[in-house]
C-alpha positions as CSV (number, residue, x, y, z in Angstrom):
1,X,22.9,38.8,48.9
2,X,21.8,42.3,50.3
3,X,18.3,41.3,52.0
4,X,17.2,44.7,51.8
5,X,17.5,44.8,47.6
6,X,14.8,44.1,45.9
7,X,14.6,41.2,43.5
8,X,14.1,41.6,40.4
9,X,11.6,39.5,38.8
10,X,11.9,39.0,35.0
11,X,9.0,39.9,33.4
12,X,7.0,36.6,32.1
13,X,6.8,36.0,28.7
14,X,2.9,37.4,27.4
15,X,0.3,35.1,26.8
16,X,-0.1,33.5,23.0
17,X,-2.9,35.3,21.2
18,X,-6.0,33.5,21.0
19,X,-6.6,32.6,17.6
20,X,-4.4,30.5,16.2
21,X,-7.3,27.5,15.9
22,X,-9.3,29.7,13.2
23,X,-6.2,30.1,11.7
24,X,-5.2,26.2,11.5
25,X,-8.8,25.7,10.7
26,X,-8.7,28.4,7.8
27,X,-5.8,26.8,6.1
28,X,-6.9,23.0,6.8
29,X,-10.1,24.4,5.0
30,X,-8.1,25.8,2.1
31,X,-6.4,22.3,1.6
32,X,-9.7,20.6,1.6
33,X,-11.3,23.2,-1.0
34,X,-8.6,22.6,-3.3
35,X,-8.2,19.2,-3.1
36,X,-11.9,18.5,-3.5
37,X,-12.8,21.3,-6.3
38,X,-12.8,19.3,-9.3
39,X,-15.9,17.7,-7.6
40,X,-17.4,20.5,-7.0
41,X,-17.6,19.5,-3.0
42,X,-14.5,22.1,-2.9
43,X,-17.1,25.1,-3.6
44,X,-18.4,24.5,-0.1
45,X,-14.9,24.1,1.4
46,X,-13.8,27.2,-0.2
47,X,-16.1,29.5,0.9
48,X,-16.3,28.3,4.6
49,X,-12.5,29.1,4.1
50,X,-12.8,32.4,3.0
51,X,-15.1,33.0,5.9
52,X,-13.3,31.7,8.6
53,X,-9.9,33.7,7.0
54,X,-11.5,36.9,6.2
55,X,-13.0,37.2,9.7
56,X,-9.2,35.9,11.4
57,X,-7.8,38.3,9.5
58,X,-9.5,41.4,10.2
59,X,-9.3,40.3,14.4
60,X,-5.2,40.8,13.8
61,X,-4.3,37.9,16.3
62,X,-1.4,35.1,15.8
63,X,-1.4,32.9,13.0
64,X,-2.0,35.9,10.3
65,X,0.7,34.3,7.8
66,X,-1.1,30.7,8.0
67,X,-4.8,32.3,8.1
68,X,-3.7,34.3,4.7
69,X,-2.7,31.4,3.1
70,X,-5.6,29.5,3.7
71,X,-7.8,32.4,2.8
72,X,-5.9,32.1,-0.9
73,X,-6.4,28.7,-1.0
74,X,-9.9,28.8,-0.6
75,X,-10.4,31.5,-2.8
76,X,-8.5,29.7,-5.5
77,X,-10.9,26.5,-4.6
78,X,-13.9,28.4,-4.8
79,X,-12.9,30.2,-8.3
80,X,-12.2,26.6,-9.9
81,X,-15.3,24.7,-8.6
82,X,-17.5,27.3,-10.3
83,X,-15.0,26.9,-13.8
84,X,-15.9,23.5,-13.3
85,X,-19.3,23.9,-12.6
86,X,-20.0,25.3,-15.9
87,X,-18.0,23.8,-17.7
88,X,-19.2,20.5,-16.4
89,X,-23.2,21.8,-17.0
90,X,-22.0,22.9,-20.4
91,X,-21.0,19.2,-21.0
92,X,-23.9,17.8,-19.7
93,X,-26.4,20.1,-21.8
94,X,-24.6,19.2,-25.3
95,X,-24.0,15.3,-23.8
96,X,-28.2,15.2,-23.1
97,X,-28.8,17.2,-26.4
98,X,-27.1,14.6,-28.7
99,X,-28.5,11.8,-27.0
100,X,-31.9,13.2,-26.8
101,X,-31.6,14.7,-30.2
102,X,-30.8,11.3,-31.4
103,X,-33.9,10.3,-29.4
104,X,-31.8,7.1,-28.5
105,X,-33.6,3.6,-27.9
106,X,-37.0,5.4,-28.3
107,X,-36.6,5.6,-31.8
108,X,-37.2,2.0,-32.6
109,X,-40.5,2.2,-31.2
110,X,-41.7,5.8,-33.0
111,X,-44.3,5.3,-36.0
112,X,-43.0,5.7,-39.4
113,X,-43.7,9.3,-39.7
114,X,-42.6,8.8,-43.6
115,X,-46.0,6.8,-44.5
116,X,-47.7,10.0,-43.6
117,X,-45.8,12.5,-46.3
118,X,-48.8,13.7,-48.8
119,X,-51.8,12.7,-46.5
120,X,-54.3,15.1,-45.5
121,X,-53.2,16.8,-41.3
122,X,-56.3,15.0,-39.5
123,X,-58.1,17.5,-37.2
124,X,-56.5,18.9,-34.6
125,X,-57.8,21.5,-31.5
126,X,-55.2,23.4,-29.8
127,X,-56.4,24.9,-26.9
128,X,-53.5,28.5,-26.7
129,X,-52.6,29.9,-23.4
130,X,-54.8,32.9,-24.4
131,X,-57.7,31.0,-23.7
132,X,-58.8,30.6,-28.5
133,X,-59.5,27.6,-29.9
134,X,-57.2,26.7,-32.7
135,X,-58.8,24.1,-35.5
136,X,-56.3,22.9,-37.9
137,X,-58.4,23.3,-40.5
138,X,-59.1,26.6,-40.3
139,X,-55.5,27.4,-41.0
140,X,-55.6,25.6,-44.4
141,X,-54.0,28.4,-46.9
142,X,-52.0,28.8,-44.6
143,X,-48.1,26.8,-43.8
144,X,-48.3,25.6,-40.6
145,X,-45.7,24.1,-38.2
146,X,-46.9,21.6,-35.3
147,X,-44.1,21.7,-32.9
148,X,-44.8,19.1,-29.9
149,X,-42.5,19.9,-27.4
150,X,-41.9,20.1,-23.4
151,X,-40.7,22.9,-21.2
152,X,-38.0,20.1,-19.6
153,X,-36.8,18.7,-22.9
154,X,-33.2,20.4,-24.0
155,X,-33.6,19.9,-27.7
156,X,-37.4,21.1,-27.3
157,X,-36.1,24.8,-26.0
158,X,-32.9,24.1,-28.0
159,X,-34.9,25.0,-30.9
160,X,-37.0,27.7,-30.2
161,X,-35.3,30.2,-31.1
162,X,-35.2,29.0,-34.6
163,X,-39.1,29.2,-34.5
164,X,-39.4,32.4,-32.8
165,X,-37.4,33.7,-35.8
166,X,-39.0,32.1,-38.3
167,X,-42.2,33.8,-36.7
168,X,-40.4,37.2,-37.0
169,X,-39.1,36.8,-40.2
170,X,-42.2,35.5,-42.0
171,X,-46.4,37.3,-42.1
172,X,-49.0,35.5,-39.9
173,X,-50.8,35.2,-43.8
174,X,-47.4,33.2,-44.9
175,X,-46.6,30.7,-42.0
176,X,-48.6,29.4,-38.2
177,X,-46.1,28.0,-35.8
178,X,-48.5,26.2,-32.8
179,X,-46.2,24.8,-30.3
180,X,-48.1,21.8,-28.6
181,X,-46.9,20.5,-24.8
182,X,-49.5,18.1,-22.6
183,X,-48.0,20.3,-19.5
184,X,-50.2,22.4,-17.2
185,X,-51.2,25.7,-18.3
186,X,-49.4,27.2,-15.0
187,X,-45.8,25.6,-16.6
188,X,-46.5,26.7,-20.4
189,X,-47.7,30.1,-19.4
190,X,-44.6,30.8,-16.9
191,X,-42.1,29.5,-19.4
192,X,-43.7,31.7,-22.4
193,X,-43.3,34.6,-20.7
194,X,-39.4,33.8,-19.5
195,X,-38.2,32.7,-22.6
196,X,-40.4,35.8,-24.4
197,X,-42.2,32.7,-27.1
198,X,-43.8,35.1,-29.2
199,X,-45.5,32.3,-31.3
200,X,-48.9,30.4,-30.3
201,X,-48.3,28.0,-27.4
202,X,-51.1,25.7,-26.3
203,X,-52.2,22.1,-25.2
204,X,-54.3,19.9,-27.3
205,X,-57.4,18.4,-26.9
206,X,-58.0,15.2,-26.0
207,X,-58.6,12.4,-27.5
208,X,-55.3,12.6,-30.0
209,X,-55.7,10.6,-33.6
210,X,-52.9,9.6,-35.6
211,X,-50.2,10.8,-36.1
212,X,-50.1,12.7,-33.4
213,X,-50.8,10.4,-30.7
214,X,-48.1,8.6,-31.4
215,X,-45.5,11.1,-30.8
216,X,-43.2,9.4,-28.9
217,X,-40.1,11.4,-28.9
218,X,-40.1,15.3,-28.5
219,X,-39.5,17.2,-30.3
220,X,-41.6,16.1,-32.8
221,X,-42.4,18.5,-35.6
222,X,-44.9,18.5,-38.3
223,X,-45.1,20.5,-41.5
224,X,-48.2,21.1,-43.0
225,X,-48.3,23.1,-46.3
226,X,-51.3,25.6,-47.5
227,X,-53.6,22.6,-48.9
228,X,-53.4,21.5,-45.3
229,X,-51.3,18.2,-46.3
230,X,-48.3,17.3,-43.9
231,X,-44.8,17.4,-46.2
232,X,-42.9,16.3,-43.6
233,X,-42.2,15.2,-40.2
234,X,-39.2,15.6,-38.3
235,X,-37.8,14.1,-34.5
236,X,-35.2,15.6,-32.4
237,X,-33.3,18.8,-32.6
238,X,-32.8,20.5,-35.9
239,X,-30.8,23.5,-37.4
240,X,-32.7,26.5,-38.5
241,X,-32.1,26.1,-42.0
242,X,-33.4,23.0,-42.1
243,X,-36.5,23.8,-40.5
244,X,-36.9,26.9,-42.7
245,X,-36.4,24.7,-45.6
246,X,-39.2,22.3,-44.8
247,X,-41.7,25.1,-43.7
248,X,-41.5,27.6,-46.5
249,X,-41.2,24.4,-49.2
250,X,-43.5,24.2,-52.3
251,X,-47.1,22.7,-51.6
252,X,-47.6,19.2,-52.1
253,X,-47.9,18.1,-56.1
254,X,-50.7,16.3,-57.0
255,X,-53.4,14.1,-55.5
256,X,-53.2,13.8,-51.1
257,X,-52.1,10.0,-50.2
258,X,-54.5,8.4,-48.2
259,X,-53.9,8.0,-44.8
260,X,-52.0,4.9,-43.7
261,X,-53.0,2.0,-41.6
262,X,-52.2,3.6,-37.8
263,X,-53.2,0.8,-35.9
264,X,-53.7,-2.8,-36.2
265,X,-57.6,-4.4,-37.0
266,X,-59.4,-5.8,-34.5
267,X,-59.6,-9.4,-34.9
């Protein structure tokens, strides 16, 4: 060997990109989304995937092939935890609407609302969200529904957009809808104005006689016809034809019953 020749040095091989973790962990991300998406958990899997991709991608290092598929994974993740999202809040509503609507065990304990068909509305004061008094007996000549209801019960809200087109569709001289909720003013007034309520919304005034205080199950729906005698009382969610039925029916025929025993005697 020539000592004066200069060696030749092969050049070394370059350095891996950096990287190639956020890759691994893109993809191990991806598998996780997807594998826990039909429990929704997969919705925060999926987009700490997409993240962690997106932002490996865009840096162009090693491990591009591995970070895209994770990136797709996670974005397939993400897209089926919020199918199954709503489809599983979808279930839940109808599931609680049925069973609430059915009113469930509470129903053996309710009055027998029937015993009260053809008696005479007892007094009732409604204070409205407007700040009016409301007596039910100034509204005799008039139908009037009593809708006793809550801003968290399904079947309640369920229904009130069969009232609120009952309201529209009918004259203020023809048919009173009072929608009555023991909630805070605050709640009622916030909700109202959401859900655009354009009947009479209000709380009543304490103390409650029979019937009403023993509402047990909402919603609980009275129908009072123009001689200011109730026709009917239905619990839990109803169609709109049924409730227009019932509100726009003929008067009561004849005589008022008289009210029924509500409570027990004291002994």
């Amino acid at each position: 060997m020539n000592p004066n020749s200069e060696l030749t040095v092969p050049p070394a091989s370059p350095p891996a990109e950096h990287g190639v973790g956020l890759a691994v962990a893109t993809l191990v991300l991806g598998i996780l989304a997807l594998c826990t998406s039909p429990i929704l958990v997969g919705s925060v899997f999926g987009l700490a995937g997409l993240i962690t991709g997106l932002l490996q991608l865009s840096r162009r290092r090693s491990g591009r092939g591995m970070a895209l598929s994770g990136t797709v994974l996670s974005g397939v993740a993400l897209l089926a935890s919020v199918v199954l999202g709503i489809a599983y809040f979808s279930w839940f509503g109808t599931f609680w609407n049925r069973i609430a609507s059915q009113a469930g065990p509470a129903r053996t304990v309710e009055p027998d609302f029937k015993a009260w068909q053809g008696v005479k509305a007892p007094e009732l004061t409604v204070q409205t969200l407007e700040g009016r008094q409301i007596k039910l007996s100034e509204l005799q000549g008039r139908r009037v529904i009593l809708d006793f209801w809550a801003t968290w019960c399904p079947p309640c809200v369920r229904e009130i957009p069969h009232f609120a087109r009952l309201h529209r569709e009918t004259s203020r001289d023809q048919l009173v809808i009072v929608g009555v909720s023991d909630e805070d003013e605050d709640t009622l007034r916030r909700f109202v104005q959401k859900q655009q309520v354009p009947y009479t919304v209000g709380r009543a005034a304490e103390p409650l006689a029979p019937p009403y205080k023993n509402v047990t199950a909402i919603p609980t729906t009275f129908f009072i016809d123009r001689k200011g005698i109730i026709q009917s009382v239905l619990v839990g969610y109803h169609s709109y034809e049924d409730l227009r039925k019932l509100a726009l029916a003929e008067d009561w025929q004849g005589e008022p019953n008289p009210p029924p025993n509500a409570e027990e005697p004291d002994r």
